[in-house]
MOPAC internal coordinates of N, CA, C and O (Angstrom, degrees):
PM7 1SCF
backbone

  N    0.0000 0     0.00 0     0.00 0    0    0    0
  C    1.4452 1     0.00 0     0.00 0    1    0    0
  C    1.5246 1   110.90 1     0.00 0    2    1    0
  O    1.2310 1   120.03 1   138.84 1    3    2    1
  N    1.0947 1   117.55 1   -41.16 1    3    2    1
  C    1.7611 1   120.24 1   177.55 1    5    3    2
  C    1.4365 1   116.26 1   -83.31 1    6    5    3
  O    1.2310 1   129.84 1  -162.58 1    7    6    5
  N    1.0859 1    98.64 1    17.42 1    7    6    5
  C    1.6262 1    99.79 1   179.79 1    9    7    6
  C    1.2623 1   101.03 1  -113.97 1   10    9    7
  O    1.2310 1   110.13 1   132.69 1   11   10    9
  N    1.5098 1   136.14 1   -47.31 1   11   10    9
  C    1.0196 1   139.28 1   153.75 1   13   11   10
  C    1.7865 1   120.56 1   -51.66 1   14   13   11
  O    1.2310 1   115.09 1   138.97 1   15   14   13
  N    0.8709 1   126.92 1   -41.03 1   15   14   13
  C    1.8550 1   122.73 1   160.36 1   17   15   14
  C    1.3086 1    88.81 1   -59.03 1   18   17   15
  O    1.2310 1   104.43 1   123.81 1   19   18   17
  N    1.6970 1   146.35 1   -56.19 1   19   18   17
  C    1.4574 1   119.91 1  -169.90 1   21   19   18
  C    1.1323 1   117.14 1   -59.13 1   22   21   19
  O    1.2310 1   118.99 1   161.21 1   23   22   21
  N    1.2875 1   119.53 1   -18.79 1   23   22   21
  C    1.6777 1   117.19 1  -158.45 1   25   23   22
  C    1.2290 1    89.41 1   -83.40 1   26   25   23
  O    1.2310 1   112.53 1   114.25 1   27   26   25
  N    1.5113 1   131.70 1   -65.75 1   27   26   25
  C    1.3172 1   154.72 1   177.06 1   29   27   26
  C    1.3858 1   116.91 1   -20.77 1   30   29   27
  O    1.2310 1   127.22 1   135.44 1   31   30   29
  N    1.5226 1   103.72 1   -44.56 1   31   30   29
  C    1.8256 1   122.65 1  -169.41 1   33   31   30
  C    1.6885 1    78.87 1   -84.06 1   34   33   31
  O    1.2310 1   109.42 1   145.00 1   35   34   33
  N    1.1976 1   137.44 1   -35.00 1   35   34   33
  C    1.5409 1   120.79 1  -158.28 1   37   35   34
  C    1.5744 1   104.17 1   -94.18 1   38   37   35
  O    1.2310 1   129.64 1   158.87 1   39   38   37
  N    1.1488 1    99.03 1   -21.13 1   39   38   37
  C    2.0253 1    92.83 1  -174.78 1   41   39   38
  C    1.6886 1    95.36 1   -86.36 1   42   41   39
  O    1.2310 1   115.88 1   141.11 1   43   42   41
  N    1.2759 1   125.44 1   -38.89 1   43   42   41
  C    1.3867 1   136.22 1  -177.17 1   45   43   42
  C    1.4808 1    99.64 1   -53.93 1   46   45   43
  O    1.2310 1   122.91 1    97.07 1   47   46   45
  N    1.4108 1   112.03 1   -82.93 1   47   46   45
  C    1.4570 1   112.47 1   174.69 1   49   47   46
  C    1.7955 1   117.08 1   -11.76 1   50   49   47
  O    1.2310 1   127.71 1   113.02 1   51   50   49
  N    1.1960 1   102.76 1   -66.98 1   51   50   49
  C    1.4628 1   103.74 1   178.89 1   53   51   50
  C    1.3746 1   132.47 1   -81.89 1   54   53   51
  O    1.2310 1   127.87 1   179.97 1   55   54   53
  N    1.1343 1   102.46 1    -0.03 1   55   54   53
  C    1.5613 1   101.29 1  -167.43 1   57   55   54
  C    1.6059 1    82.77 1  -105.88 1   58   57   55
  O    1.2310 1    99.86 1   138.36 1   59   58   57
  N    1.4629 1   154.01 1   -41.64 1   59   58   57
  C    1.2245 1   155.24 1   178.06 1   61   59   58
  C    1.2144 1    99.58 1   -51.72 1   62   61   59
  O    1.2310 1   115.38 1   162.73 1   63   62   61
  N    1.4024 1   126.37 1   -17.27 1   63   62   61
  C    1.6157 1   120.66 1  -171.73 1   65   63   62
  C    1.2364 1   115.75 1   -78.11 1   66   65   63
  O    1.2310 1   127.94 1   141.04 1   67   66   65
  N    1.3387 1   102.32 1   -38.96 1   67   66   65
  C    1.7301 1   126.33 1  -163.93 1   69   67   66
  C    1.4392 1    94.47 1  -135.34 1   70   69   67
  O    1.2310 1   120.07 1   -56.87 1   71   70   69
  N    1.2516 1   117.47 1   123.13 1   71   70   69
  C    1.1789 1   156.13 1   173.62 1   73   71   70
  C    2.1802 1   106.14 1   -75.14 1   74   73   71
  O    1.2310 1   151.34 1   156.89 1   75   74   73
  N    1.0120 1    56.54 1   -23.11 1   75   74   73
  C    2.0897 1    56.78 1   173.34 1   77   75   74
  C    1.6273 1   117.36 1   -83.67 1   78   77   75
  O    1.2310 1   113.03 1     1.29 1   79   78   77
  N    1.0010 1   130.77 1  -178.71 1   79   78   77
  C    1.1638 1   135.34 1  -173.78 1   81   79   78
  C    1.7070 1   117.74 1   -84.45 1   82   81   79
  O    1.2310 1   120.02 1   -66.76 1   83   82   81
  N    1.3835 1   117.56 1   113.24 1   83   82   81
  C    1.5405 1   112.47 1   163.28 1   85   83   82
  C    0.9144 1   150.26 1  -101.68 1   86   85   83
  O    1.2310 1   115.66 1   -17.86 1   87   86   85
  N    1.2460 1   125.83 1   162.14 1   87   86   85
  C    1.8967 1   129.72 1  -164.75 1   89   87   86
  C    1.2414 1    90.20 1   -89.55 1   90   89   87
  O    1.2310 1   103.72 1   -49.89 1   91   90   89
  N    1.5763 1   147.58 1   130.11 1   91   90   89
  C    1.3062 1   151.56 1   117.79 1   93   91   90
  C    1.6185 1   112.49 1   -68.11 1   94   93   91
  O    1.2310 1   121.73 1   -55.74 1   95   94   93
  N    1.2233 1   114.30 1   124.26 1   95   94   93
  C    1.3877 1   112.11 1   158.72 1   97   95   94
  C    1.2051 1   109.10 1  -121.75 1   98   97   95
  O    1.2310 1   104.21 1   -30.88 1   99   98   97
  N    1.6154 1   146.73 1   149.12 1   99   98   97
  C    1.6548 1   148.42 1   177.96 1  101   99   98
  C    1.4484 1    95.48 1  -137.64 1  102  101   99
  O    1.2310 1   128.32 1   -42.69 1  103  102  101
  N    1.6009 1   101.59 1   137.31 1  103  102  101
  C    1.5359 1   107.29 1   165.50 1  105  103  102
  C    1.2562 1   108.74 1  -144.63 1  106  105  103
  O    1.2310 1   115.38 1   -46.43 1  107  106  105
  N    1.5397 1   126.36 1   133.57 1  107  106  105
  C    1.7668 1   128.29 1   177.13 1  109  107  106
  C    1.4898 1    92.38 1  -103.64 1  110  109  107
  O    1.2310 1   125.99 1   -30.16 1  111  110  109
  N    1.4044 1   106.10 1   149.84 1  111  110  109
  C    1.5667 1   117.04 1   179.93 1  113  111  110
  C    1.8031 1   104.86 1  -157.19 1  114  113  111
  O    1.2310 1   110.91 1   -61.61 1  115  114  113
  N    1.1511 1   134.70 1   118.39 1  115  114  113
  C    0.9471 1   158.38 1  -128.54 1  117  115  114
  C    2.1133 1    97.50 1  -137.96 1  118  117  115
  O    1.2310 1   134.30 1   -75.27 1  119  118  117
  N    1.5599 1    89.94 1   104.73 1  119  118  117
  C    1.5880 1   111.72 1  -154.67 1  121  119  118
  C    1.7568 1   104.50 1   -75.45 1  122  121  119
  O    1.2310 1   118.00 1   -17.21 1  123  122  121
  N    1.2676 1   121.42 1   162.79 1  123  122  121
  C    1.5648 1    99.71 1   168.02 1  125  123  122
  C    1.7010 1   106.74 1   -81.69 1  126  125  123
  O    1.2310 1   114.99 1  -167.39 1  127  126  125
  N    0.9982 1   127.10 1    12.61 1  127  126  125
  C    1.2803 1   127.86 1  -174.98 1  129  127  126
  C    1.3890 1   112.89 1   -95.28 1  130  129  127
  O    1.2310 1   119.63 1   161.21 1  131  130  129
  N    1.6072 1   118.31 1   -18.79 1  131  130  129
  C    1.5192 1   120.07 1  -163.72 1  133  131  130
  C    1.4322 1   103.42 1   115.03 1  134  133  131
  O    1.2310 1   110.66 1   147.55 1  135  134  133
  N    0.6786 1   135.17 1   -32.45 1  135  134  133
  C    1.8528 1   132.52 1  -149.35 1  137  135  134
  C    1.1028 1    91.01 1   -87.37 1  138  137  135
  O    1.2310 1   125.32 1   -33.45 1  139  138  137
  N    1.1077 1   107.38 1   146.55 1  139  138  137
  C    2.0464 1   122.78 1  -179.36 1  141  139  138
  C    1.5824 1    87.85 1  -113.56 1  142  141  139
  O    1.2310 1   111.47 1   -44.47 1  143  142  141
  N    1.2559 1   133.67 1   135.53 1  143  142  141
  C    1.6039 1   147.26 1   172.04 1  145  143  142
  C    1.5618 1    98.25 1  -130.92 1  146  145  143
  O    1.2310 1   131.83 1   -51.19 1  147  146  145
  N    1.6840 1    94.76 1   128.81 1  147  146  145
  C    1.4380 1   117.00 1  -166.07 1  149  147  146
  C    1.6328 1   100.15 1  -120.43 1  150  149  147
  O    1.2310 1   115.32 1   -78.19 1  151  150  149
  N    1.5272 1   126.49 1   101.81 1  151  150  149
  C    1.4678 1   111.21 1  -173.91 1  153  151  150
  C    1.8058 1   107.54 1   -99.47 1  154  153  151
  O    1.2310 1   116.05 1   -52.25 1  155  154  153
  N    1.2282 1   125.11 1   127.75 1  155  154  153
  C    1.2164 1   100.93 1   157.50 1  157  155  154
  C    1.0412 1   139.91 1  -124.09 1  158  157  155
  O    1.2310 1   100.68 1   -74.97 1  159  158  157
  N    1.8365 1   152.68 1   105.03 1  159  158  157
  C    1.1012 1   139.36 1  -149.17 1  161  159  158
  C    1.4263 1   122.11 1   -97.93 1  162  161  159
  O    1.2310 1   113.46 1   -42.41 1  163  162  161
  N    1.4294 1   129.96 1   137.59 1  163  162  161
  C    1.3890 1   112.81 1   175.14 1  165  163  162
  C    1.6001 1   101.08 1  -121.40 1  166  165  163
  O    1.2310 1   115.35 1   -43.41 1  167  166  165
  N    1.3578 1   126.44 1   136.59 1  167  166  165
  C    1.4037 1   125.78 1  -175.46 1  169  167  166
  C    2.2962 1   103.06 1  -123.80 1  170  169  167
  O    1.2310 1   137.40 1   -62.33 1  171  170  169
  N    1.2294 1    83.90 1   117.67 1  171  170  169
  C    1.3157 1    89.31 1   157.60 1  173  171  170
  C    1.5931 1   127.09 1  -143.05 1  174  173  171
  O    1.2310 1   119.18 1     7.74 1  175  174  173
  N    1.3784 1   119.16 1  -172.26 1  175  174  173
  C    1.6343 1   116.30 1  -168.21 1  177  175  174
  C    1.7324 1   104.80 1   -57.06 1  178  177  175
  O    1.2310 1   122.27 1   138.49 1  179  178  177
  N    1.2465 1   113.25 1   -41.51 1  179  178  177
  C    1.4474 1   116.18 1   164.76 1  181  179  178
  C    1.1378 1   152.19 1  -115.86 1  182  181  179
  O    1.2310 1   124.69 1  -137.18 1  183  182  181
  N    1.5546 1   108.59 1    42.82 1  183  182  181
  C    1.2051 1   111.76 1   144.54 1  185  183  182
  C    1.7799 1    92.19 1   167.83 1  186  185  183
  O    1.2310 1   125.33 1    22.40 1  187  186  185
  N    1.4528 1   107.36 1  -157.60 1  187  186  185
  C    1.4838 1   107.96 1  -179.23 1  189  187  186
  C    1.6520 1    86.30 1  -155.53 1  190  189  187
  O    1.2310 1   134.45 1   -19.04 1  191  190  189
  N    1.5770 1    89.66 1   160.96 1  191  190  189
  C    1.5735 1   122.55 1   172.19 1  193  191  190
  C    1.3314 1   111.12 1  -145.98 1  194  193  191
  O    1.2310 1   122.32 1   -40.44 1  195  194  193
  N    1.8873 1   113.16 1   139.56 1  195  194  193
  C    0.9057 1   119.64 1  -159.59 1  197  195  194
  C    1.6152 1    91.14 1  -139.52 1  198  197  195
  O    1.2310 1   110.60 1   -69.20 1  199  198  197
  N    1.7294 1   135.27 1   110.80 1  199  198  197
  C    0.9039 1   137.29 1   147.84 1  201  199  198
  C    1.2968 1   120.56 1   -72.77 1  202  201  199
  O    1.2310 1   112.66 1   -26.47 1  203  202  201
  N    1.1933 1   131.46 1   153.53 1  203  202  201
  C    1.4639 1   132.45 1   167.97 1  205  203  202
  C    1.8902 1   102.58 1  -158.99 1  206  205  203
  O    1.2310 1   120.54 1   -70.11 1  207  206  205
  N    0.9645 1   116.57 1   109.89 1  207  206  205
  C    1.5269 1   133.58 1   136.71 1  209  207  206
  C    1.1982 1   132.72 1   -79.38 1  210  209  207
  O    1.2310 1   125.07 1   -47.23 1  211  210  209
  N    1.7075 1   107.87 1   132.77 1  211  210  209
  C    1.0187 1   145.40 1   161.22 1  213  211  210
  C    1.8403 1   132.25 1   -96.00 1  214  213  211
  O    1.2310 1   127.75 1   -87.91 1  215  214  213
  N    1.8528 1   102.69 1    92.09 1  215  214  213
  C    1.2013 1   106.23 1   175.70 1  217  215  214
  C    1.6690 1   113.95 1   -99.72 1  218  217  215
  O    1.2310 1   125.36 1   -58.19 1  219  218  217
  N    1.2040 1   107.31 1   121.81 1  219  218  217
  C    1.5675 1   130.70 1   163.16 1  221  219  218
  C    1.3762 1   131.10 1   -50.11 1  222  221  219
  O    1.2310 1    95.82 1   -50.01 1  223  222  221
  N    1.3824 1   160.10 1   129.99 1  223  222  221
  C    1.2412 1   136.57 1   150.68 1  225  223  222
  C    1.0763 1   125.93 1   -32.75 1  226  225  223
  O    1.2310 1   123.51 1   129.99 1  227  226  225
  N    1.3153 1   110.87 1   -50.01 1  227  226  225
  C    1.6222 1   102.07 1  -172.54 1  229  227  226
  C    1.2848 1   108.99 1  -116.24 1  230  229  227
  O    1.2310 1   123.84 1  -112.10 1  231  230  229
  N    1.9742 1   110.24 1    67.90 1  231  230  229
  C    1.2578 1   123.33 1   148.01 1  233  231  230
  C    1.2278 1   126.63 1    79.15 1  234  233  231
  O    1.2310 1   121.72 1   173.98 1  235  234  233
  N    1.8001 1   114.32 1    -6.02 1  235  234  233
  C    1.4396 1   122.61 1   162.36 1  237  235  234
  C    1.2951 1   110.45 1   -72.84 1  238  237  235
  O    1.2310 1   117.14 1   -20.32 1  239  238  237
  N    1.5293 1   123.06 1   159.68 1  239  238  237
  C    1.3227 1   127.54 1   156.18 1  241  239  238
  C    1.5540 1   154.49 1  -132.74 1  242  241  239
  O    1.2310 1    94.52 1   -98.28 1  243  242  241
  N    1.0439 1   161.88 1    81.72 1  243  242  241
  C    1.4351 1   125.23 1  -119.95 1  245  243  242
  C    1.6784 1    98.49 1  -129.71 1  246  245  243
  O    1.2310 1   127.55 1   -36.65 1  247  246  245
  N    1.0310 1   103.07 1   143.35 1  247  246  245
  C    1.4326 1   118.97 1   179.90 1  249  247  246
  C    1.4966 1   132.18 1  -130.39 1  250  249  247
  O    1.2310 1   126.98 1   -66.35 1  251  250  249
  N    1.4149 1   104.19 1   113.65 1  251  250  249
  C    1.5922 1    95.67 1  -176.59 1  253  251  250
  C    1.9851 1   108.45 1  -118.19 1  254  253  251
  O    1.2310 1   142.63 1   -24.45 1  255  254  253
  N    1.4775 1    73.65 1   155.55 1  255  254  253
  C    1.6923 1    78.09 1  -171.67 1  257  255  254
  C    1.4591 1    97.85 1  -120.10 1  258  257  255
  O    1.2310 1   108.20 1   -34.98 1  259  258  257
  N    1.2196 1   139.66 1   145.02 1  259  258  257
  C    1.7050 1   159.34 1  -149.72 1  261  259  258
  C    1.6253 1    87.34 1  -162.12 1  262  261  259
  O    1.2310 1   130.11 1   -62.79 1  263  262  261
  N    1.5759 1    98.10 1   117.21 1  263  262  261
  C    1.3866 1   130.87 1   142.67 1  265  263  262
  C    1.5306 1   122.63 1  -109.80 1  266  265  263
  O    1.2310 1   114.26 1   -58.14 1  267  266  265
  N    1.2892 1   128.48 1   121.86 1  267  266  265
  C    1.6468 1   115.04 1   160.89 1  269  267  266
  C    1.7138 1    93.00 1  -135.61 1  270  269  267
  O    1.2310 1   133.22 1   -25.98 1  271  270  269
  N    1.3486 1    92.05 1   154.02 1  271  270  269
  C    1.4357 1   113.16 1  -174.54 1  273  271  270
  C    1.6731 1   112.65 1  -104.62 1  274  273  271
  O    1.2310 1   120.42 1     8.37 1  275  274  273
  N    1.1419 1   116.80 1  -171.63 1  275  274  273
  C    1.5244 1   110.59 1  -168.31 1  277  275  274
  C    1.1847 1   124.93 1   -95.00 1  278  277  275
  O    1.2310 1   124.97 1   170.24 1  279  278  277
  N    1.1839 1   108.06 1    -9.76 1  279  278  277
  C    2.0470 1   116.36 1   151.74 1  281  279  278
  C    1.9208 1   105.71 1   -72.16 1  282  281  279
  O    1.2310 1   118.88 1  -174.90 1  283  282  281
  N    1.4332 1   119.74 1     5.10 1  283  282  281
  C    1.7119 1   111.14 1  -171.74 1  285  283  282
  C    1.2135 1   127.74 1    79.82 1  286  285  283
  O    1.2310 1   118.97 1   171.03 1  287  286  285
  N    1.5081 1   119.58 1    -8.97 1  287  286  285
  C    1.2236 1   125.43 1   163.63 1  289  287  286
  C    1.1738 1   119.58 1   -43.25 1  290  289  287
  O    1.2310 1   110.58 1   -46.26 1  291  290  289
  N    1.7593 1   135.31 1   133.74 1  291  290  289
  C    1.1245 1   115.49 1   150.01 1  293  291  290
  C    1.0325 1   144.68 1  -132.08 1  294  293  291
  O    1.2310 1    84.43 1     2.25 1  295  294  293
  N    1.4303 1   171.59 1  -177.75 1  295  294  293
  C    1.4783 1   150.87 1  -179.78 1  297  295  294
  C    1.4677 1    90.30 1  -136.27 1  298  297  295
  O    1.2310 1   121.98 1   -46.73 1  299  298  297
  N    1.1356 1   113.82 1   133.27 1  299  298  297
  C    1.6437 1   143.38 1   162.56 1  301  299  298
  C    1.3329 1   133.99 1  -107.30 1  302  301  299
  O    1.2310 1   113.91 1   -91.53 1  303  302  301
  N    1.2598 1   129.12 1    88.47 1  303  302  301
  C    1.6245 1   125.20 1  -166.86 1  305  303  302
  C    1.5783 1    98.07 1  -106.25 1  306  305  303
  O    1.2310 1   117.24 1   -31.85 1  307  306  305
  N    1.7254 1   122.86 1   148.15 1  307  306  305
  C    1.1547 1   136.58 1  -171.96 1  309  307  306
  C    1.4634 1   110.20 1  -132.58 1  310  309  307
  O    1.2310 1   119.12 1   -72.30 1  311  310  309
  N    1.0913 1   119.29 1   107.70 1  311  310  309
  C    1.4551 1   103.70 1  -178.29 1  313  311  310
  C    1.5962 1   100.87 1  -131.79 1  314  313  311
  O    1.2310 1   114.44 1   -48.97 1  315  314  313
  N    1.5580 1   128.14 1   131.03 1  315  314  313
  C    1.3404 1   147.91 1  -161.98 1  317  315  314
  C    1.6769 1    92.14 1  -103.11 1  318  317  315
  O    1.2310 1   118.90 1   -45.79 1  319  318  317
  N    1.3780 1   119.70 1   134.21 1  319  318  317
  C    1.4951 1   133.83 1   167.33 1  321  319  318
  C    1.5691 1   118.36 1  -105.11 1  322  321  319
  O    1.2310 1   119.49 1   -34.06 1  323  322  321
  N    1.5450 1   118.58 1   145.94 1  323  322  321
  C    1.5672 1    77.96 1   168.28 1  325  323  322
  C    1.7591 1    74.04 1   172.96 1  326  325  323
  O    1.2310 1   134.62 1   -18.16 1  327  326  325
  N    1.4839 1    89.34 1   161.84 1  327  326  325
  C    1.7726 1    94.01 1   156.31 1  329  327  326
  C    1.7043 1   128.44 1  -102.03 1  330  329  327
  O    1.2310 1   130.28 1   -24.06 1  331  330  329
  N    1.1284 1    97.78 1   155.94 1  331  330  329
  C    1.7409 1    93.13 1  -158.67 1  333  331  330
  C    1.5299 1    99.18 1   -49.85 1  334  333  331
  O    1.2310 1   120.38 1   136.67 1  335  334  333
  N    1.3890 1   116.88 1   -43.33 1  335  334  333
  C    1.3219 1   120.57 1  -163.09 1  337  335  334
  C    1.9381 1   105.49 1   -54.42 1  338  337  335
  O    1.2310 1   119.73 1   149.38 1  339  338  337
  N    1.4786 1   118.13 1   -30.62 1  339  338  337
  C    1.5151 1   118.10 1  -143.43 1  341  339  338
  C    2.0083 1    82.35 1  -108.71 1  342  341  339
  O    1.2310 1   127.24 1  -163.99 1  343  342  341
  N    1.1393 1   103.68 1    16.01 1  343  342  341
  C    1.8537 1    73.34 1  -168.39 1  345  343  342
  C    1.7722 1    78.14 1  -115.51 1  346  345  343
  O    1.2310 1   137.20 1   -54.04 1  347  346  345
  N    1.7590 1    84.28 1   125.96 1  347  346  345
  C    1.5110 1   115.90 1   178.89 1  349  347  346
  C    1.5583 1   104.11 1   -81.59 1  350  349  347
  O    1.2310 1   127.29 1   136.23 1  351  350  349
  N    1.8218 1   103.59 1   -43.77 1  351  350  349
  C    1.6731 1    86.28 1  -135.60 1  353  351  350
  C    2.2379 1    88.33 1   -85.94 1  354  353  351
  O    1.2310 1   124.76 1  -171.07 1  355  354  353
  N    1.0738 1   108.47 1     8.93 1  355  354  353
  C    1.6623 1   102.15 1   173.35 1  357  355  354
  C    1.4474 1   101.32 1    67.78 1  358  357  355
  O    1.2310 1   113.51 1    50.08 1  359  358  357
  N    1.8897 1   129.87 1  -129.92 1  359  358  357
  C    0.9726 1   115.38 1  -156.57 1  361  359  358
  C    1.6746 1    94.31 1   -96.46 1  362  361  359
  O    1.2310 1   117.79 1   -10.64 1  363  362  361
  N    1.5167 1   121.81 1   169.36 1  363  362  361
  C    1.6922 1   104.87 1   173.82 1  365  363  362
  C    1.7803 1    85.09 1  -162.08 1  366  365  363
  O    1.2310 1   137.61 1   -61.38 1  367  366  365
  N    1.5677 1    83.48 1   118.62 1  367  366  365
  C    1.6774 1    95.94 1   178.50 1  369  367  366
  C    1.2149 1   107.59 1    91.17 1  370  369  367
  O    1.2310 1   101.06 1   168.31 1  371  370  369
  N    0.8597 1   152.05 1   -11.69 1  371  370  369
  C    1.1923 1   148.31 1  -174.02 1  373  371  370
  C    1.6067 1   139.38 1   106.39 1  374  373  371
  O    1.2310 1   136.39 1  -178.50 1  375  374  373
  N    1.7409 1    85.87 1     1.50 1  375  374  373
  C    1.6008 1    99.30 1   177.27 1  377  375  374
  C    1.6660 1   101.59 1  -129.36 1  378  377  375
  O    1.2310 1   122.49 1    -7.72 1  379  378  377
  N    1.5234 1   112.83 1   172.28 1  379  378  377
  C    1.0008 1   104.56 1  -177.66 1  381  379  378
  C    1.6357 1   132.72 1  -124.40 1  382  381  379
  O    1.2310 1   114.12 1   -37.68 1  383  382  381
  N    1.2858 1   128.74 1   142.32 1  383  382  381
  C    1.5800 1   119.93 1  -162.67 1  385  383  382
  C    1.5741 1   115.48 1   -36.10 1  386  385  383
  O    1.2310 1   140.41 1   -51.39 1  387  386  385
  N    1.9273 1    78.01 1   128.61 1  387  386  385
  C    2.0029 1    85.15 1  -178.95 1  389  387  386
  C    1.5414 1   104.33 1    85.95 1  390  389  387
  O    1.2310 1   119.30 1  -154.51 1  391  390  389
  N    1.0958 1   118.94 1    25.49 1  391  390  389
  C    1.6629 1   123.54 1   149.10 1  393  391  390
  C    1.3021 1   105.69 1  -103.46 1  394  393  391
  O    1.2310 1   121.27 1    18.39 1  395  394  393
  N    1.1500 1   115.18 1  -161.61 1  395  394  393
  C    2.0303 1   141.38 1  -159.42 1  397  395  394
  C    1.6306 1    78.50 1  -152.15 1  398  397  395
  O    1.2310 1   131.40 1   -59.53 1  399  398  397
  N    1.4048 1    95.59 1   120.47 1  399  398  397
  C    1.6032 1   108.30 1   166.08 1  401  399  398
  C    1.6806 1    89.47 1  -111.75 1  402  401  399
  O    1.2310 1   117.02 1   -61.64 1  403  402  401
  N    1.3135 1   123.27 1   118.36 1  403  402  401
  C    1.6018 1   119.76 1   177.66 1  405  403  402
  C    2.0549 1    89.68 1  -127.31 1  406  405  403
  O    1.2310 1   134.89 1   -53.79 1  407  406  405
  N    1.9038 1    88.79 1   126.21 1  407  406  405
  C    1.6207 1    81.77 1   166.04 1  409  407  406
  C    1.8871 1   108.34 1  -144.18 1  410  409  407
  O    1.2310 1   128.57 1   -43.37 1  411  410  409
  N    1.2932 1   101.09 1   136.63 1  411  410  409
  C    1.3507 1   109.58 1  -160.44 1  413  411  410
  C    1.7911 1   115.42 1  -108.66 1  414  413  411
  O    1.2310 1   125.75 1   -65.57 1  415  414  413
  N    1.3484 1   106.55 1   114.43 1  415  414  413
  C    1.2900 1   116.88 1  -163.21 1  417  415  414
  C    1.9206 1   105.74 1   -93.62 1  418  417  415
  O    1.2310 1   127.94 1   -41.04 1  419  418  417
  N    1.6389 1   102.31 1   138.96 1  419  418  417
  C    1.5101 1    77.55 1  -163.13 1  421  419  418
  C    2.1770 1    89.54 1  -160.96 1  422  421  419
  O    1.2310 1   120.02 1   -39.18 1  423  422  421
  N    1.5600 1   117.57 1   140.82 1  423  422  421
  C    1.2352 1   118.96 1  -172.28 1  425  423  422
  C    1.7565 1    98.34 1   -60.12 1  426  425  423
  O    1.2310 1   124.81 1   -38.12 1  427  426  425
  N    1.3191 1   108.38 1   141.88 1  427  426  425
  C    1.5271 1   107.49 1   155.38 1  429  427  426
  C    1.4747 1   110.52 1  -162.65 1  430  429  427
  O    1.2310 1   141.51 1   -65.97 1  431  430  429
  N    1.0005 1    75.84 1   114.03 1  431  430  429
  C    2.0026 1    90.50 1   175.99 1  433  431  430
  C    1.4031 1   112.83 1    77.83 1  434  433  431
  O    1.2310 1   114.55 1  -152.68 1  435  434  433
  N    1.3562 1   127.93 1    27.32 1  435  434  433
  C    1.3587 1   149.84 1   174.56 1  437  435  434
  C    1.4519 1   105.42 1    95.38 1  438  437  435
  O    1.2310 1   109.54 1   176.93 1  439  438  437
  N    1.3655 1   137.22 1    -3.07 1  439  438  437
  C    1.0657 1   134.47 1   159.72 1  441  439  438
  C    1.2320 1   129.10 1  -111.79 1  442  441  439
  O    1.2310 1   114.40 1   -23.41 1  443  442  441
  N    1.7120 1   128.22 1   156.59 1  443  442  441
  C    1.4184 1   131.82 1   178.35 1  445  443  442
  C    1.4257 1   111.94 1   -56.39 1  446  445  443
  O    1.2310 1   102.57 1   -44.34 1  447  446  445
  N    1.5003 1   149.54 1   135.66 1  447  446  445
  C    1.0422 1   146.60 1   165.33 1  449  447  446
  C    1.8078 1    97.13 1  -130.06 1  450  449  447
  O    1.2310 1   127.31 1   -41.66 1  451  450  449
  N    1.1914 1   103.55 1   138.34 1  451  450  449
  C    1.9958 1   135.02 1  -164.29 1  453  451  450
  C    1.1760 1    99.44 1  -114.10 1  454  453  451
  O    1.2310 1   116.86 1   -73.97 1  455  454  453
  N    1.5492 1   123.57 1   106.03 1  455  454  453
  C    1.5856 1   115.45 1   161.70 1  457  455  454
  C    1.4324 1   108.19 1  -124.28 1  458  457  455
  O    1.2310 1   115.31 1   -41.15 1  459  458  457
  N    1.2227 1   126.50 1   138.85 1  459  458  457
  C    1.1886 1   135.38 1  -175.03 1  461  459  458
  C    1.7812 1   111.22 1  -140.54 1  462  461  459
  O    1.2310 1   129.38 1   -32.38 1  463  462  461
  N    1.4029 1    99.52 1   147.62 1  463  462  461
  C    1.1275 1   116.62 1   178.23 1  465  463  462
  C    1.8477 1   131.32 1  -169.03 1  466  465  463
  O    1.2310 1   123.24 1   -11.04 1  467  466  465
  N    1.3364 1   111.39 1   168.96 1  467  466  465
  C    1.4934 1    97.10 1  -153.95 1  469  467  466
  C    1.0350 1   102.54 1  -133.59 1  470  469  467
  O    1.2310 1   119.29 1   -19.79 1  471  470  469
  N    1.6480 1   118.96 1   160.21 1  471  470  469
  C    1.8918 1   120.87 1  -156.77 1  473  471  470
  C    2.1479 1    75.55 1  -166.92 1  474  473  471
  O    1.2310 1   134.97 1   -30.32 1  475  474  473
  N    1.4433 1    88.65 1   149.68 1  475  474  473
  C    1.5847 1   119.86 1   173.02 1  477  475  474
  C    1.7412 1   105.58 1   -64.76 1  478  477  475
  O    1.2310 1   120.10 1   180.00 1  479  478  477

């Protein structure tokens, strides 16, 4: 059920932006590792969004959502699910399970500059 409200919040998000017509594409693919990966894309005249979930066997999850707009900008948010008991890998990257890793890519001074950072 929450995977579908994510998908929902992500095709909504973009399609409320742009009033024009959008491409949804969704694909589940089922890893040799266990992990079920849920991609979903929405394409319109201004811009795109790209959900993708990550379900675990043992009940972790991680989900990132990718927006870029039609100048190439993009915003990237990461957020890891899980129960305290099941999260193996501790901190990864530099933030820690059950934050929002959001990092925002953006022109400056003729080049791309990437800043990212993380909040509960």
């Amino acid at each position: 059920m929450n995977r579908i409200i994510l998908i929902g919040a992500a095709t909504l998000s973009l399609a409320i932006s742009s009033m024009a017509t959008a491409q949804v594409t969704s694909t589940e693919r089922e890893m040799p590792n266990g992990n079920v990966r849920t991609t979903t894309r929405v394409d319109t005249p201004s811009g795109t969004a790209v959900t993708r979930t990550i379900d675990r066997p043992n009940g972790t999850r991680t989900v990132i959502h990718r927006r870029t707009d039609e100048m190439g900008n993009e915003r990237i948010v990461r957020h890891d699910r899980g129960d305290i008991d099941r999260r193996e890998m501790g901190h990864h990257r530099g933030y820690a399970w059950g934050h929002h890793r959001t990092c925002v890519t953006r022109w400056h001074h003729g080049h791309r500059v990437t800043r990212c950072w993380a909040r509960r």
